[in-house]
Structures are given as structure tokens and as C-alpha cells.
VOVO-174818 format. One line per field, with one value per residue (C-alpha): x negated, y, z. Coordinates in Angstrom, 1 decimal, decimal comma, padded with zeros to 4 digits. Each point is the difference from the previous one (the first is absolute). Example, Ala and Ser with C-alpha at 12.3 -4.5 7.8 and 13.67 -1.06 7.14 Angstrom:
<recs>
xx	(-012,3 -001,4) $
yy	(-004,5 003,4) $
zz	(007,8 -000,7) $
</recs>
This chain:
<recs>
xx	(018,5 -003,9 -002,9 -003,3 -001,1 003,2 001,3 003,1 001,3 -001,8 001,2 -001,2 -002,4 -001,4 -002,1 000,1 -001,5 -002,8 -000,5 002,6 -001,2 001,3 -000,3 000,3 -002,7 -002,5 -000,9 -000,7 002,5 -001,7 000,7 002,6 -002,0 -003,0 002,1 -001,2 003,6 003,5 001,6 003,4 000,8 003,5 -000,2 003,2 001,3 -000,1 001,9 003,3 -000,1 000,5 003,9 -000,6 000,8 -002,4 -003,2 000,2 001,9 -002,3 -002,8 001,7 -001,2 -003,7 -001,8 -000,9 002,8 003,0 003,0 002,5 002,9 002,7 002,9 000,8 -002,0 -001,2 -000,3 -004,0 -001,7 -003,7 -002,3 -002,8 -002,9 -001,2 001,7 -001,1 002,8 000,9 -001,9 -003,0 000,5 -001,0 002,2 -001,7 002,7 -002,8 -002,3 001,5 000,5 003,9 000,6 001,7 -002,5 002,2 000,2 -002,7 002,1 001,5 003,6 000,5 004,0 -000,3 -002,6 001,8 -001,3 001,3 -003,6 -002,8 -002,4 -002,0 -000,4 -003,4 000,0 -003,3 000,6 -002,3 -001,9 -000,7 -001,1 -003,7 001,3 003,8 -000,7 003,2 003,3 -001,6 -000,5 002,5 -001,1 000,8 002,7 -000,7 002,9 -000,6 002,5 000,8 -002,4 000,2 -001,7 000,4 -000,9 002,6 003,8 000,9 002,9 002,7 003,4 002,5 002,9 001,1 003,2 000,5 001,9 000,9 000,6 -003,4 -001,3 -002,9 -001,2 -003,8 -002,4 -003,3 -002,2 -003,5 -002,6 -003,1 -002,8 -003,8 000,1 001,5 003,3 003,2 003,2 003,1 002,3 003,9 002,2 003,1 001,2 003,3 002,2 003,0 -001,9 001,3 000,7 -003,4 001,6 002,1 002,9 003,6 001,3 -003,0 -000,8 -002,3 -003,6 -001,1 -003,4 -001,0 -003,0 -001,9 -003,6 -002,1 -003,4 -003,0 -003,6 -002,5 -003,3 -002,1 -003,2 -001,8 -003,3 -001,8 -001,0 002,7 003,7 002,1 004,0 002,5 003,7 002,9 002,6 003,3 002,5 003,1 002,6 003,2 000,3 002,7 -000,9 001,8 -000,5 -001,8 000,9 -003,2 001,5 002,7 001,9 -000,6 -001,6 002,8 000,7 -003,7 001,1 002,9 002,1 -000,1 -001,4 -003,4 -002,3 -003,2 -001,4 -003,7 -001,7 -003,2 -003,0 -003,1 -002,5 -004,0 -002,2 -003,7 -002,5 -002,6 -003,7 -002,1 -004,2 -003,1 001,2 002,5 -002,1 001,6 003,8 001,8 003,5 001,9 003,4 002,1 003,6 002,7 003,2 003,1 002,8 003,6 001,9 003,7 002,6 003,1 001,3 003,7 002,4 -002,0 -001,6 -004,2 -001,5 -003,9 -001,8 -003,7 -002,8 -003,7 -002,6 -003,4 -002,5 -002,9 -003,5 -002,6 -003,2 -001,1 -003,6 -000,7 -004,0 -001,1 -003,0 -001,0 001,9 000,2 003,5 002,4 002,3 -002,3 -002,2 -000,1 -000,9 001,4 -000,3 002,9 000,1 002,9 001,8 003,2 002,1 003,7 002,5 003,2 002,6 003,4 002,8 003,5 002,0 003,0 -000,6 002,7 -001,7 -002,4 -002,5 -002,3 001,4 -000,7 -003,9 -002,1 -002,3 -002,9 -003,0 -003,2 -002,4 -002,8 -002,3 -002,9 -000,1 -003,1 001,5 -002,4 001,6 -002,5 000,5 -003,2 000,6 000,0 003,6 -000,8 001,2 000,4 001,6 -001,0 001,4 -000,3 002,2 -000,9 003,5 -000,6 003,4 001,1 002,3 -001,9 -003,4 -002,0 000,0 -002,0 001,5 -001,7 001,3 -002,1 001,5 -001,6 001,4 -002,2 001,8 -001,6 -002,1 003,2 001,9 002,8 -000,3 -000,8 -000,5 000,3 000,1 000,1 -001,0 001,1 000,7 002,9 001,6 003,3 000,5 003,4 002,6 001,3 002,9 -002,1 -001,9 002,8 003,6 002,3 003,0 002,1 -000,1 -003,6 -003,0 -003,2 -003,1 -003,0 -002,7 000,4 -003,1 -000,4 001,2 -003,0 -000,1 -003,2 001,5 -001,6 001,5 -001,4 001,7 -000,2 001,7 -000,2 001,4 001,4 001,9 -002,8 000,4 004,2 -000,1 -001,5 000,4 -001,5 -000,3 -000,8 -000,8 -000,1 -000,6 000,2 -000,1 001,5 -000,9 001,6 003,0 002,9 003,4 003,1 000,8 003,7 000,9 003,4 -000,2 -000,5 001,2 -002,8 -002,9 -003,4 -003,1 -002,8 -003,1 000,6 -003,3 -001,6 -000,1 002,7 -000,6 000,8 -000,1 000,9 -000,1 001,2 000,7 000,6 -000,1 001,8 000,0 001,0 001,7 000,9 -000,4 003,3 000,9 -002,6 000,2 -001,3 -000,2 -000,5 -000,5 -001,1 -000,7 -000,4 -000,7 -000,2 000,4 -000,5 -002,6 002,6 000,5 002,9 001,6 -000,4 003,4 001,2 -002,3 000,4 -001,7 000,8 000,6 000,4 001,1 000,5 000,4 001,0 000,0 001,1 -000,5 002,8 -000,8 001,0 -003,0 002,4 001,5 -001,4 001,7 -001,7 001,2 -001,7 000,8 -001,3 -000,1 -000,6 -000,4 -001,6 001,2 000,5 000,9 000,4 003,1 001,2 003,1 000,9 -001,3 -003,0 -000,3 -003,0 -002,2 001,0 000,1 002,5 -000,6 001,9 001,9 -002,1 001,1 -000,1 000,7 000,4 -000,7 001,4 -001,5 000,1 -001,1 000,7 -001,9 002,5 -002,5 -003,8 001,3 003,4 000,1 003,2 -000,6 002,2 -000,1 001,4 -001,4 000,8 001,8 001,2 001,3 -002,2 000,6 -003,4 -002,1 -002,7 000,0 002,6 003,4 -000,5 002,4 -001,7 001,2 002,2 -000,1 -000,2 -000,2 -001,7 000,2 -002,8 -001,1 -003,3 -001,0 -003,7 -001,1) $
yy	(083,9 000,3 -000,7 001,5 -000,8 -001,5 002,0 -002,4 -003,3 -002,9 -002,9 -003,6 000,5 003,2 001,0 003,3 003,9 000,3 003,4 002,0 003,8 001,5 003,2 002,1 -001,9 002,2 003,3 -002,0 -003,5 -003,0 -004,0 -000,9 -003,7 002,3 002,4 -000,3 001,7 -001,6 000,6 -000,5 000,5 000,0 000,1 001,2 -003,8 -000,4 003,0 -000,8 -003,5 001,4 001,6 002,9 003,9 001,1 000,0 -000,3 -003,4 -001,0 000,4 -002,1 -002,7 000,5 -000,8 002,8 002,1 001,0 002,4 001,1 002,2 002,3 -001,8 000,5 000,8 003,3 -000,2 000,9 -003,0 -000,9 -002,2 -001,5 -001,7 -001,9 001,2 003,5 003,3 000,4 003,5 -002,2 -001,7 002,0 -000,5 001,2 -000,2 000,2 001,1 003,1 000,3 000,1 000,3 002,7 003,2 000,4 -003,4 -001,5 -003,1 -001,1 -000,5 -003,0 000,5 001,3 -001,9 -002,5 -003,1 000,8 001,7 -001,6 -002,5 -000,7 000,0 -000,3 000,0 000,0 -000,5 000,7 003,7 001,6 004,1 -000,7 -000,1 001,6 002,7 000,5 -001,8 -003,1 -001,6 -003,2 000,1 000,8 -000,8 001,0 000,1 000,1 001,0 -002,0 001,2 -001,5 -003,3 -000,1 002,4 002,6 000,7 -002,3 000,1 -001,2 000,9 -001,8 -000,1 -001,3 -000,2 -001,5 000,3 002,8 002,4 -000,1 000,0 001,1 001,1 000,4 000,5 -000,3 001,6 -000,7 000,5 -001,2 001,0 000,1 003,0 -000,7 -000,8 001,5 -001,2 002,0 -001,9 001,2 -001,9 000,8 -002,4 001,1 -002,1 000,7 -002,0 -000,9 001,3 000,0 000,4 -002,9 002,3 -002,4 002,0 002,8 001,7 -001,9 001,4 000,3 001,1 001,8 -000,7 001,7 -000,9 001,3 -000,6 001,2 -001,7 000,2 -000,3 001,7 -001,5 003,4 -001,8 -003,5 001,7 002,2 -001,0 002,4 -000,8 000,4 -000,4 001,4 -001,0 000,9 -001,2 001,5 -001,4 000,0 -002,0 -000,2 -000,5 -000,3 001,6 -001,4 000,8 -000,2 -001,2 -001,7 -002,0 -003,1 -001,4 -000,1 003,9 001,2 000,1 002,0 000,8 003,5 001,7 000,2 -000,4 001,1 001,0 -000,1 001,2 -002,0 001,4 -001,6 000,5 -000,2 000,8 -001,6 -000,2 -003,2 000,6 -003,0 001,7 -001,7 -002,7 -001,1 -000,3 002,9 000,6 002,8 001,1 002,9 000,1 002,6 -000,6 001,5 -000,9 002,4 -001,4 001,8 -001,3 001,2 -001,7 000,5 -001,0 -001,8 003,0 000,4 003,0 000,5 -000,5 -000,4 001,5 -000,2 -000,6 -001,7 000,1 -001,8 001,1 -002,3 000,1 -002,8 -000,9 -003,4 -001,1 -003,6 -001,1 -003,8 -001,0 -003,2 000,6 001,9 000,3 000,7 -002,9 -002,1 000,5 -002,2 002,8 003,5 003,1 002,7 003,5 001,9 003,1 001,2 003,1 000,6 002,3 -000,6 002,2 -000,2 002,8 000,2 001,9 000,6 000,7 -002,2 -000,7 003,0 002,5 -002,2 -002,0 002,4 000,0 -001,9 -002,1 -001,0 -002,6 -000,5 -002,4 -001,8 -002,6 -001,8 -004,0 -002,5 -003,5 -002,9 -002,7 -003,2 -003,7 -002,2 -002,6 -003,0 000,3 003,4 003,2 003,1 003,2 002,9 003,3 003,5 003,0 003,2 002,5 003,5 001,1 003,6 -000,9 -002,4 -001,8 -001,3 -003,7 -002,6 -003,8 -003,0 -003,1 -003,2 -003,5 -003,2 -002,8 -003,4 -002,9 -003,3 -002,0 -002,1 003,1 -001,0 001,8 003,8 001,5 003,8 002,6 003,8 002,5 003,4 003,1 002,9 003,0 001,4 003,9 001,3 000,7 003,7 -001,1 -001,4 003,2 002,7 -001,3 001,7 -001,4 001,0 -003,1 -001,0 002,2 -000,3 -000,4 002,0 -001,6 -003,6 -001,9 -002,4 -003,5 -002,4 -003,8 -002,6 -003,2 -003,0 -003,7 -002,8 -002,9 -003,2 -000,1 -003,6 -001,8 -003,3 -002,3 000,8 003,7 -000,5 001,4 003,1 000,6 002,7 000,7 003,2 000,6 003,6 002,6 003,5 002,4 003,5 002,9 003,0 -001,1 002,6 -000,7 002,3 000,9 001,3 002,1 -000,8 003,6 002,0 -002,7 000,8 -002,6 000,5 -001,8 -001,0 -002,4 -003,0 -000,6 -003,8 -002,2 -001,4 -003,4 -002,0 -003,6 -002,9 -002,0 000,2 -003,2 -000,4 -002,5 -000,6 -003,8 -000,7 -003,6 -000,7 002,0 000,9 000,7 001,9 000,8 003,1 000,9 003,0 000,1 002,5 -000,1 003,0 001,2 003,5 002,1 003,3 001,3 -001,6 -002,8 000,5 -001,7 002,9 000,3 -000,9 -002,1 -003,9 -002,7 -002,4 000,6 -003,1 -000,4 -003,1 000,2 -002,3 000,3 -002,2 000,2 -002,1 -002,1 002,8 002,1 003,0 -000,5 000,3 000,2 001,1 -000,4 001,6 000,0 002,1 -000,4 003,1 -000,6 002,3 003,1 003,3 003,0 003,1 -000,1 003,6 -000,9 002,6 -003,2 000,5 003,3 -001,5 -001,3 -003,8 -002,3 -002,4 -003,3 -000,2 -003,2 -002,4 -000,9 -001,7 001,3 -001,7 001,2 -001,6 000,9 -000,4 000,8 -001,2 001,5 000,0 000,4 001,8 003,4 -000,6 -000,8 -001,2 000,6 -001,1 -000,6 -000,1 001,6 -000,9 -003,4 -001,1 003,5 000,2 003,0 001,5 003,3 001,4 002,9 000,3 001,3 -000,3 -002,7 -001,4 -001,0 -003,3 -002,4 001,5 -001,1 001,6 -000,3 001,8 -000,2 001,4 000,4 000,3 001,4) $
zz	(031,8 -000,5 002,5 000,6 -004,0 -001,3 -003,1 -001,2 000,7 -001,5 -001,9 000,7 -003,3 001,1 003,0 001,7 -002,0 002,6 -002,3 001,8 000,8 003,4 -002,1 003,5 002,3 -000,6 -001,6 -003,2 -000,2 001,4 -001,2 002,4 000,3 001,0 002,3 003,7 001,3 000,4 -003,2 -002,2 -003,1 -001,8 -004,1 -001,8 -000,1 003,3 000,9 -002,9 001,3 003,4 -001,0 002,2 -000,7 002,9 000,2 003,7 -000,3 -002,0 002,3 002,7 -001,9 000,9 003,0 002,7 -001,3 002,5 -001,9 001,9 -001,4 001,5 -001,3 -003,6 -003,6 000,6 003,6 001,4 -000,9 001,9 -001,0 002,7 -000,4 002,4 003,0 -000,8 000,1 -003,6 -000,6 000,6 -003,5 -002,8 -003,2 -003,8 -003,1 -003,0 001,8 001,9 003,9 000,7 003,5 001,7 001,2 002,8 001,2 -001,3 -001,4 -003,0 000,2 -002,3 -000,7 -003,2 -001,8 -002,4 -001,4 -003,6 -001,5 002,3 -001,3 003,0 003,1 002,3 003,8 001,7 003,9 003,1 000,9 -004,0 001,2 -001,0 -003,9 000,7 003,0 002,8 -000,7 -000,5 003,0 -000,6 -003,8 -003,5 -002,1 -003,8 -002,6 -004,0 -002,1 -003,4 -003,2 -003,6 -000,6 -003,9 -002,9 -000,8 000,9 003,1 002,9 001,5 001,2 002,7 001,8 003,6 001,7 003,5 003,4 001,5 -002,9 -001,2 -003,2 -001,7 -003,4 -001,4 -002,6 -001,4 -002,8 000,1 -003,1 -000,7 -002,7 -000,4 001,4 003,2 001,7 001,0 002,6 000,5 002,3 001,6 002,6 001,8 002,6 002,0 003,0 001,3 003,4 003,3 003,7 001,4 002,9 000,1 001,1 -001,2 -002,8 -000,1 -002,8 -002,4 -000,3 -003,6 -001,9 -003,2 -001,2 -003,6 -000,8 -002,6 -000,8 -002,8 -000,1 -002,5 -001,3 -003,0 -001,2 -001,3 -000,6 000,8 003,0 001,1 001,1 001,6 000,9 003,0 001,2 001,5 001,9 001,6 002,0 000,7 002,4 002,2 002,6 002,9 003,5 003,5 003,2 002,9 003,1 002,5 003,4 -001,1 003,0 -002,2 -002,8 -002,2 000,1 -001,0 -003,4 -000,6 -003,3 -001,1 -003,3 000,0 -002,9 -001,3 -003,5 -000,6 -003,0 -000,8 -002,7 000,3 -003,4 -000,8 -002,6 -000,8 -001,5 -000,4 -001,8 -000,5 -000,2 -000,4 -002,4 002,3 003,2 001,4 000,6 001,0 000,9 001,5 001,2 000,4 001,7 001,7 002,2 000,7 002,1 000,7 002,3 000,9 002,5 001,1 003,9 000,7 -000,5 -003,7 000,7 -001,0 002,9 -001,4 -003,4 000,3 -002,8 000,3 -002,3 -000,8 -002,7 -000,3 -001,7 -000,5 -001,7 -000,3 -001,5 -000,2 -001,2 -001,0 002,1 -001,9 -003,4 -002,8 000,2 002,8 -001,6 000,0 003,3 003,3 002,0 000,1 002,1 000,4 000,6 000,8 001,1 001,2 000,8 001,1 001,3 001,3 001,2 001,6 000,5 000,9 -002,7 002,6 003,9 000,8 003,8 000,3 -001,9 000,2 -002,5 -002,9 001,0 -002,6 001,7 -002,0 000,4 -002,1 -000,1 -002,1 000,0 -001,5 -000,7 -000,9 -001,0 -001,1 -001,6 -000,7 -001,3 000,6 -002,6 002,4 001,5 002,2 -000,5 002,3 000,0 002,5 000,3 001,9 000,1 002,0 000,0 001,1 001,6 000,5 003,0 001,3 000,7 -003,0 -000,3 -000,9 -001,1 -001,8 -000,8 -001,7 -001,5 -000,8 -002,5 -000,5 -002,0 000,7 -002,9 000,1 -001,8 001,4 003,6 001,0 003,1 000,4 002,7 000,9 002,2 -000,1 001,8 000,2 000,6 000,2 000,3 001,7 -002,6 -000,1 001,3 002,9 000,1 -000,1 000,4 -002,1 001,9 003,3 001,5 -001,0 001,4 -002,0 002,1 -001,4 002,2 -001,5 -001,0 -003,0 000,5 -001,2 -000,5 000,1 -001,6 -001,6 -002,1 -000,9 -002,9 -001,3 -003,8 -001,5 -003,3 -000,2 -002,2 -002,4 -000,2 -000,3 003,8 001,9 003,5 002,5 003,7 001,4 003,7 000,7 003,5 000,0 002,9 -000,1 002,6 000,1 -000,7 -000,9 001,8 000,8 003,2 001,1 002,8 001,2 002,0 -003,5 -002,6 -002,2 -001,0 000,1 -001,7 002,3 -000,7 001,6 002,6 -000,9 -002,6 -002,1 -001,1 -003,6 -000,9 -001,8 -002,9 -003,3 -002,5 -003,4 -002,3 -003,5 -001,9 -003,1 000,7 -003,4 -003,4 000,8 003,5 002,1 004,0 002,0 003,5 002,0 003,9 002,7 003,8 001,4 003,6 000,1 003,3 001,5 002,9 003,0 -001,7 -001,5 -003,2 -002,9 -001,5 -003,7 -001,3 000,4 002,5 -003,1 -003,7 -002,3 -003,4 -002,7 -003,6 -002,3 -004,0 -002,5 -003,8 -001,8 -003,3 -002,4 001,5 -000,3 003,5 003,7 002,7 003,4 003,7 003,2 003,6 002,4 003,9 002,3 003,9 002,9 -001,5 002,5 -000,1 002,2 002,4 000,1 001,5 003,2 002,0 -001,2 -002,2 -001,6 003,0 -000,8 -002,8 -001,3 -001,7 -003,6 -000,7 -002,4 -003,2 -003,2 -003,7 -003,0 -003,6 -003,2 -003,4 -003,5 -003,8 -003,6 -002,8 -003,0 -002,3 000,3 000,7 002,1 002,9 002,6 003,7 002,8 003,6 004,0 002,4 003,8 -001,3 003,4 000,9 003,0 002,9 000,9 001,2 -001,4 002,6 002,6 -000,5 -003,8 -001,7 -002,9 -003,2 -000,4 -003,3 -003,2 -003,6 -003,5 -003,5 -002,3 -003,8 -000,8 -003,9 -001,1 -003,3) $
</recs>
């Protein structure tokens, strides 16, 4: 686990990197120990230590996160920040936008742990630098690259619980000249009954991955490179049955599944002018989703496709510097274009299915990024989007850092603005049994934190605390009609309210056994009042690590508590007007490694140890204690 600044664990004879980038804070990357906004960043390390296969999992770890799954591997996974919906988070994978045109969100269930070298997750109001779809924040994902002169890679091997198993590889080169990474997984489980149904059908998944980055120095000046991914995967669901006479019948086993093809690539192009006091870069990307499913009898009962095609420029000048590496204070430029559309390739519920619906939009952003030399820094930002569907916008955002003469204690805080447009799902529909609602208006936040980071134990310890309040308006929400059956999406009148406080803190006891710790309060409610559903009241997790003698051994152990969890009763009681409180719970995590020798090395762990019962989301059984083995070989 890392804090605001906090790269990797330390040992007792080392303090903490106070050099880490948050590579995604800004338009240009920003010292995290000079960053003004609520930060985390997870290095490469950090995310093998964790023994996860999701990257969702793995950000349960950090604070102001909520993930909530339905049911197995494969099932739609959400990730919240802050109390926000999850199309309010907006996810990059190097540097490319991922979420879904349609509905606006990223659906983490098929992004795998086995190629990604870091992870950033900037929380609180980011459209002033990111535009809509970042209201809650952003979480930016880097894939692995080569870190060493010519031929490099690895391949493993993981078997586990459940039927599952997976296989992967890596080829990365690096030369003078530039750098190249090809990398393949394929992760497949047999699963479980999500729907907890004694002797249902078991609900598997079928995951491939591929992914291509690279980078070509033509000249001193000029560097131009890119990356492609897909993701191709199987994944069997079960059907929910909306006003069900009780809790336990809203899942029901049947046959569905869904299959989702995922291609997401980017080129650029980066040209360093006037000696190096001028920097430029355009992007180029694109997105194209397929999506097919298949209801309870087996037969297709959805085929659509979304698209995103992107374009940017981004100029960045050094006001007191020769250099843009080496200034204090820079100024950014930039511009943005995109287009997304949406169709249905089938009219399984209507012509209106097969009617591409299409959106564009641009913007122009000014970012200011300045360190003072006596402890103060400051970042400001501004972003005016020009919308096609609906009113232009304009958001800000500014954040402060000051560490104290002491160097031991830093203060920082944040301001910002944001906006949300409607997704096309929103806008137009698509469905029977869900009416789009063409009049809807932006949702837009105001939201501000303020944190104390401090070392102790001479440097050996880090810990932070975040208070944070955001307030939504507009807020999109369903409404059903029990005289139709359909749903409809209205803007909620009022304001939505967000708060709470997020800790972390990480010690290294000993040069051998090191301790982190993860908590979040949140209290986040709609315009009535009421609780919003499916993300906690209280999120806690402890980890423990321990290095053995040999130095080739760790073993790790984290327990997580989850209370104040809700979610939507859609019971016939109810048919979606109430809420329900989910049971609390507690999960423990048991891990291990063992480097054989400098390039092998033995992986094993339990997950769920005591075998606890638990809900993510109503009606949803969740998975019971597991066990791994994996061997992963470096050369």
C-alpha cells in the first residue's frame, strides 16, 4: 500500500523516496511531495506483493475507493471514489480513456493484474484537467515497459480454486533507439453459483489480454510511440429477477452470459523546441467496444457496439527555466476533440436500437503548475468543453502543498469543480424496459479536501488524513413506473452531499516486518436524505508483511472490514423505492513468495481464510475460500 508520496516500503535504514511522480496530476507529472491533491500511488512491487489477479481487488486496498462486484470474476465490476456513481471515475490504461461511450464507465472485470506496473488514483472533482467522467476522480493504470538494455521478459503460470488457471507472457526490448513491450494472458474459471442456488450451475470466465506499447527516439528532439490493447472475454452471468417476493429469489440460475470485445490503442508524438523550453505532444486514440449477451434460455438477447476516437494537443512552456525538466514554474496549453457513438447491431427491443447515436465535444485547458522553493507549491487549472448536446461548460480546480521547515510534515488541499454529461444510455434508451430521457441536464459537482501527511520514527513511518466534502446537483437517478414497468432517468432536484475522511499510513517496524493501514468514513447521501447505495459507511484494511532471514521469503496478511453497506431493494416489497442494509463483514487474505533464485519466482496464497459468507450487492453470493499456486520466471 502507498500514501500520498510513498513509493515502496522502507526499511529501518532507509527513509521514505519523497521523489515519487503522480505522473497523471496534471497535464505535465507533478512531485507527489509537491502535489496539492489527494493522491496514491501503487509501483509494480506493491501490486505482486498484493496476490491479487484483479485490479479491482487490488484497489480495495486504498482509501476512498468502494468496488462492488456482481458475484463472480467476470461479473460488472464498479469502482467509486469517494461516494461518487462509478461513471464519475475516469480510468486511463497508458494513457488512453477506457470507459464505455455508452455508459460512460469503465467496467473493471476484465483488466488483470498480470502486465500493469502502476497504478495512480487521484481522488476529489478532476474535469478542469480531465473534462466529464471525472467527477469522483481518476484512476491511471501503466502497463509494464523494459527497465534494462536489450531482450527482457517474463512468463508464468497460476493454478487455483475453482478450475482456474492462468498462463502469461512477456517480451519487452529495449535499445538506444527506443523501447518495445508485447505482452499475452489468458486467465479462465470454471467459478461459482452467483446465485447461491444449492446445486446451480457454476458460473465461469474466459479471459485473453493482449497488449503492444512502444516508443522510437527519431532525434534528440522528437519521440514518437503508442499502444494497443485488447481484451477478449467470456463470462457467465445469472438472471435477476426485478420484484422478486424475496431477497433470495432476485438471482436466479439460468444461462446467461456476456462476451465483450475490448480495443483501445494511441499513437503520439512528443517535440521538445527552443532548446528544450518548449514541449509538445499530440495524441491520437481510439476505443471500440462489442458487446453480445445471451438471456436464461441461451438465446442473444443484446449485440450493440460503442466507439470513441479522440484527439489532443498539449504545449507546455518554462516560465523561469531554460528547460521544461528543469523549471519551477510552467504554463500549459491544450486542446481536445472526441466522438463517440453507440448503435445496436440487432433490434432485439425496437428500431431504435439500430440508430447510431453520436456525441462530439472539445475543449481547451490552461494548467499552471509552480513550486516556490520555500515549502509552497500550487497547481491551478481551467477547462472550457464545448458540447454538441449540451451547454458548454466551464470547471477549475486549484491545489496547495506547504511542508513545514521541519520536513517532516505537509499540509495540502484542493478545490475544484465538475461536470458530468448524461451517458447515451441516459440520453436515448436502447432497452424495453428502460426509456431514455432526452431533456436531461449535466450532473455537476463543487467539492474541496484538505490533509495532514506526517513522518515519524525518523522517516520509517508515513501517515495521512484527508477530510473531504463534495456536493453534487443535478443528480441522475432511475425512476420505475409500476403502471408501464419501464424506468426512466430524471435529474434528481437538490444537492447530493459527500464526506469523510480518508487515513493511511504505512511503518516499517523493523527492517524486516513492515505495517500498513487503510481506512475510510464515508457519508454520502442523496437530495431526501437518503443513504446512496453500494458504497460503504466504513472501509478498513491491515496489512502485515514479513521478510524472513533468507531475504528470499515474505509473507503478507490483510484483513479487511466492510460495515454500512446498502443497496437497492428491488424486492416486489419494494420494486426499487427502498433500500436494504447488507450484512457487515470481515475477510482475511494470506500470501506468500519465495524467489528461488534472481529470475524465479514461487507464489502462493488463501484468499477468504475463514470462509466468510458475505454480499457485495444483494442476491449475489460471493466467493468462499480459495487457494493458488504460481511460478513466475524472469529473463
Amino acid at each position: 500500500m502507498a500514501t500520498t508520496i510513498l513509493a515502496t516500503p522502507a526499511t529501518a535504514e532507509e527513509t521514505y523516496d519523497l521523489g515519487t511522480l503522480v505522473i497523471s496530476g496534471g497535464l505535465t507529472p507533478v512531485e507527489a511531495r509537491e502535489y496539492g491533491r489527494a493522491a496514491t500511488v501503487l509501483t509494480e512491487e506493491e501490486i505482486e506483493e498484493s496476490g491479487e489477479q484483479y485490479v479491482a481487488d487490488v484497489l480495495r486496498s486504498l482509501p476512498g475507493v468502494a468496488v462492488s462486484r456482481t458475484g463472480g470474476f467476470g461479473g460488472r465490476t464498479q469502482v467509486r471514489l469517494r461516494g461518487h456513481e462509478s461513471n464519475h471515475t475516469l480510468v486511463l490504461i497508458d494513457g488512453v480513456e477506457v470507459a464505455a461511450p455508452d455508459q460512460g464507465e469503465y467496467d473493471f472485470a476484465g483488466l488483470l493484474t498480470a502486465d500493469i506496473a502502476r497504478i495512480e488514483i487521484i481522488r476529489g472533482p478532476q474535469s478542469a484537467l480531465y473534462g466529464s467522467n471525472a467527477i469522483g476522480g481518476v484512476i491511471s493504470i501503466t502497463t509494464k515497459r523494459p527497465t534494462e538494455p536489450g531482450i527482457s521478459g517474463e512468463v508464468g503460470f497460476e493454478v487455483g480454486s475453482d478450475g482456474t488457471y492462468e498462463g502469461r507472457i512477456a517480451v519487452r526490448q529495449q535499445s538506444v533507439r527506443g523501447q518495445l513491450s508485447f505482452s499475452a494472458a489468458r486467465r479462465e474459471t470454471d467459478g461459482f453459483d452467483i446465485s447461491g442456488t444449492p446445486g446451480g450451475e457454476d458460473d465461469g470466465d474466459l479471459n485473453r489480454t493482449y497488449n503492444l506499447t512502444g516508443r522510437f527516439f527519431v532525434s534528440d528532439a522528437l519521440t514518437v510511440g503508442g499502444s494497443l490493447r485488447h481484451v477478449d472475454r467470456v463470462s457467465d452471468t445469472d438472471g435477476f429477477v426485478f420484484g422478486a417476493p424475496t431477497r433470495a429469489g432476485l438471482v436466479v440460475d439460468d444461462a446467461s452470459n456476456i462476451e465483450m470485445q475490448e480495443t483501445f490503442g494511441s499513437v503520439y508524438a512528443e517535440l521538445g523546441m527552443l532548446d528544450g523550453r518548449l514541449q509538445n505532444r499530440v495524441d491520437l486514440s481510439f476505443a471500440n467496444i462489442d458487446q453480445q449477451g445471451r438471456g436464461g434460455t441461451g438465446l442473444r438477447n443484446q449485440d450493440n457496439t460503442a466507439t470513441r476516437a479522440k484527439a489532443s494537443y498539449r504545449g507546455t512552456v518554462a516560465l523561469d527555466s531554460d528547460s521544461v525538466d528543469t523549471a519551477d514554474h510552467t504554463l500549459t496549453f491544450a486542446a481536445e476533440w472526441e466522438y463517440l457513438t453507440y448503435k445496436g447491431n440487432q433490434a432485439f427491443f425496437g428500431p431504435g436500437e439500430l440508430i447510431k447515436r453520436t456525441r462530439e465535444q472539445s475543449a481547451l485547458v490552461i494548467e499552471y503548475q509552480g513550486s516556490f522553493g520555500n515549502g509552497f507549491d500550487l497547481q491551478g487549472s481551467v477547462r472550457h468543453d464545448f458540447n454538441d448536446k449540451f451547454e458548454d461548460f466551464t470547471t477549475y480546480a486549484v491545489g496547495a502543498s506547504y511542508t513545514l521547515p521541519n520536513q517532516m510534515t505537509r499540509v495540502h488541499a484542493s478545490y475544484g469543480t465538475g461536470v458530468q454529461n448524461p451517458t447515451l444510455i441516459e440520453q436515448f434508451g436502447f432497452f424495453a424496459n428502460f426509456a431514455g430521457n432526452p431533456n436531461l441536464q449535466p450532473e455537476q459537482s463543487e467539492g474541496w479536501d484538505i490533509g495532514i501527511e506526517q513522518q515519524f520514527l525518523g522517516g520509517r513511518g508515513l501517515v495521512d488524513v484527508t477530510y473531504f466534502d463534495d456536493e453534487l446537483t443535478n443528480e441522475i437517478t432511475s425512476v420505475f413506473n409500476p403502471a408501464t414497468g419501464i424506468s426512466t432517468p430524471v435529474n434528481q432536484p437538490g444537492k447530493s452531499d459527500r464526506r469523510g475522511v480518508e487515513v493511511s499510513a504505512d511503518v516499517a517496524v523493523t527492517d524486516r516486518f513492515d505495517v500498513g493501514l487503510s481506512y475510510t468514513w464515508l457519508d454520502a447521501t442523496n437530495p431526501n436524505g437518503s443513504v446512496e447505495v453500494r458504497r460503504p459507511e466504513h472501509e478498513a484494511l491491515l496489512q502485515l508483511g514479513y521478510l524472513m532471514a533468507n531475504d528470499r521469503t515474505r509473507f503478507n496478511l490483510d484483513v479487511r472490514h466492510v460495515s454500512g453497506n446498502y443497496d437497492t431493494d428491488f424486492t416486489a416489497a419494494s420494486m426499487g423505492a427502498s433500500v436494504v442494509r447488507l450484512s457487515d463483514y470481515t475477510l482475511v487474505n494470506l500470501g506468500m513468495s519465495h524467489d528461488v533464485t534472481d529470475s524465479v519466482r514461487l507464489s502462493a496464497g488463501i484468499h477468504n481464510l475463514t470462509d466468510e459468507r458475505y454480499e457485495e450487492l444483494d442476491g449475489y453470493a460471493t466467493q468462499g475460500r480459495t487457494v493458488f499456486f504460481g511460478v513466475t520466471s524472469t529473463y
